[in-house]
C-alpha positions in Angstrom: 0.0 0.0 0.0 1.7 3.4 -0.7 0.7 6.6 1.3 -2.5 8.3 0.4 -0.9 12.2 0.2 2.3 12.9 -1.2 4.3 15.9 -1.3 4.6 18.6 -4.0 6.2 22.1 -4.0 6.3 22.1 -0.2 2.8 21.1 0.3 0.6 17.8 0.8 -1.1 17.0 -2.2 -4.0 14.3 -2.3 -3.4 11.3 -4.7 -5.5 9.2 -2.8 -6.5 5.6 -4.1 -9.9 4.0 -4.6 -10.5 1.7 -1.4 -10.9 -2.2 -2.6 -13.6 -4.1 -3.0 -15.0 -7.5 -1.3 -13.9 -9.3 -4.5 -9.8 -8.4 -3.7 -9.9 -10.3 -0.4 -9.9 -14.6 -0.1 -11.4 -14.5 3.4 -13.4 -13.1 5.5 -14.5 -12.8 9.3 -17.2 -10.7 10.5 -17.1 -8.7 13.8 -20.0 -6.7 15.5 -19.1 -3.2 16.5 -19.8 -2.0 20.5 -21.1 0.8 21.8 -17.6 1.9 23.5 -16.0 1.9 19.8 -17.5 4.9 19.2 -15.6 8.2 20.2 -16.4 12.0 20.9 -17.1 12.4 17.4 -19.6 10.0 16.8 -17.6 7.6 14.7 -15.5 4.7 15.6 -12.2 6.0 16.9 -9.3 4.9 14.8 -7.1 2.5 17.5 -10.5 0.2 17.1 -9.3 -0.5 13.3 -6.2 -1.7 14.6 -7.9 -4.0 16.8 -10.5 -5.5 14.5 -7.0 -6.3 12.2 -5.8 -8.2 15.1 -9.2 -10.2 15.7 -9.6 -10.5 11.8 -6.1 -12.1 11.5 -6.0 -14.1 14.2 -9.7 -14.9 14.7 -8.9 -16.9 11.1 -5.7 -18.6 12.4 -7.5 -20.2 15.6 -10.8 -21.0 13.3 -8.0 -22.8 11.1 -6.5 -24.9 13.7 -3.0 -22.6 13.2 -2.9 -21.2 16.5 -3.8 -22.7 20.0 -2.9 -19.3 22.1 -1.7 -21.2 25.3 0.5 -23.9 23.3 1.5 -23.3 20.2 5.5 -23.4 19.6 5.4 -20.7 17.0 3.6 -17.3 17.7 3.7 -14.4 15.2 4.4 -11.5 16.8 3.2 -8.1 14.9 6.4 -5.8 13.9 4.8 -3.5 11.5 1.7 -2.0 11.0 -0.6 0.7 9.4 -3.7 1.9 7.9 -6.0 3.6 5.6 -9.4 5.5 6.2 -12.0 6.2 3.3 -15.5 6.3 4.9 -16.8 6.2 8.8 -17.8 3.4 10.9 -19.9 3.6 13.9 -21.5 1.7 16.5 -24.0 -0.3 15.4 -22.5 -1.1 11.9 -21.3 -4.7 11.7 -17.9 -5.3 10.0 -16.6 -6.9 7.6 -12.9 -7.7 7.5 -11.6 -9.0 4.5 -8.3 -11.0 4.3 -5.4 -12.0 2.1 -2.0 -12.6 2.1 0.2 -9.6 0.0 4.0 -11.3 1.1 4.9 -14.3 2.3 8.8 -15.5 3.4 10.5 -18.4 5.7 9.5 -16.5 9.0 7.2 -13.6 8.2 3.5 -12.9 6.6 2.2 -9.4 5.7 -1.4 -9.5 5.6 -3.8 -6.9 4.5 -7.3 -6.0 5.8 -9.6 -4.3 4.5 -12.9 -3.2 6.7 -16.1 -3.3 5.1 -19.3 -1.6 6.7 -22.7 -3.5 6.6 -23.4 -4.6 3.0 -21.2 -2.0 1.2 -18.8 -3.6 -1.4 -16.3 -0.8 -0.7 -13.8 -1.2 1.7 -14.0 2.0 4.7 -10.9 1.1 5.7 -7.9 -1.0 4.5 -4.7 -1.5 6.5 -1.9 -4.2 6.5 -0.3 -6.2 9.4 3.5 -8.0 9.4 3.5 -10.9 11.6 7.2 -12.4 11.9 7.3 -16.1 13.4 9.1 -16.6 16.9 10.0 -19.6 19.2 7.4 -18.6 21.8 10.1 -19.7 24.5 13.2 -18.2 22.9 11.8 -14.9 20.8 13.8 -16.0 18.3 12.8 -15.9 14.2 11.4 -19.3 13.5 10.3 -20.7 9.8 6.5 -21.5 9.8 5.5 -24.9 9.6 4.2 -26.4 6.1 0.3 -26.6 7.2 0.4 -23.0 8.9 2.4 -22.2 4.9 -0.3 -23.6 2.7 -3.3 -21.9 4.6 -1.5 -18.6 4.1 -0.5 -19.5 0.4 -4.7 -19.9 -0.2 -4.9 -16.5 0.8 -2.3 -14.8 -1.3 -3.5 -12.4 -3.9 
């Protein structure tokens, strides 16, 4: 994803992209909105995105039998992330989030999410999310195993 302004004669000048579509995106997880999302501005405050990423990603991995939380050997732990707003979101919309895989190497996955609001087939909100593979015990870069590898080669785009 490259950044949505870019800079010009000293200034910041919009060259912002079209968000994706439910079509771009191999799975998909839906997620309820709550009352507390909602900020002083009547719209869901932007650290929530981040979170529904987190539940999106690895809501699919323990629905896929490619994380058990307590015992797993290998846990991805997130080293990069970020995100992109097109439209608001508010409590009570229901979510949306649309997953694929955009890199995949030996010890790391970058995945991207993109939000979708009710039924609309535009994305409100896209971001990505780098998960690198650890030892749980050690912290130190693992390579995934084969099964967790094929699930995330079904999701590439």
């Amino acid at each position: 994803m490259r950044p949505p302004y870019t800079a010009r004669h000293g200034e910041m000048s919009e060259s912002r992209p079209e968000p994706s579509t439910r079509a771009e995106y191999r799975a998909f997880r839906t997620i309820p909105t709550r009352w507390m999302d909602n900020d002083a501005y009547g719209h869901m405050n932007n650290v929530v995105h981040y979170s529904l990423f987190d539940t999106a990603v690895n809501g699919w991995l323990i629905e896929n039998n490619l994380l058990d939380i307590n015992n797993s050997a290998g846990i991805g732990l997130v080293v990069e992330t970020g995100c992109r707003y097109f439209s608001e979101m508010a409590f009570p919309d229901i979510i949306t989030a649309g997953l694929r895989v955009a890199h995949l190497g030996k010890s790391s996955v970058r995945y991207e999410i993109a939000l979708f609001r009710n039924e609309e087939k535009k994305a409100s909100a896209e971001g990505f999310f780098v998960h690198v593979y650890v030892n749980r015990k050690t912290r130190k870069a693992a390579p995934m195993g084969p099964a967790l590898r094929a699930a995330l080669e079904s999701l590439q785009k």
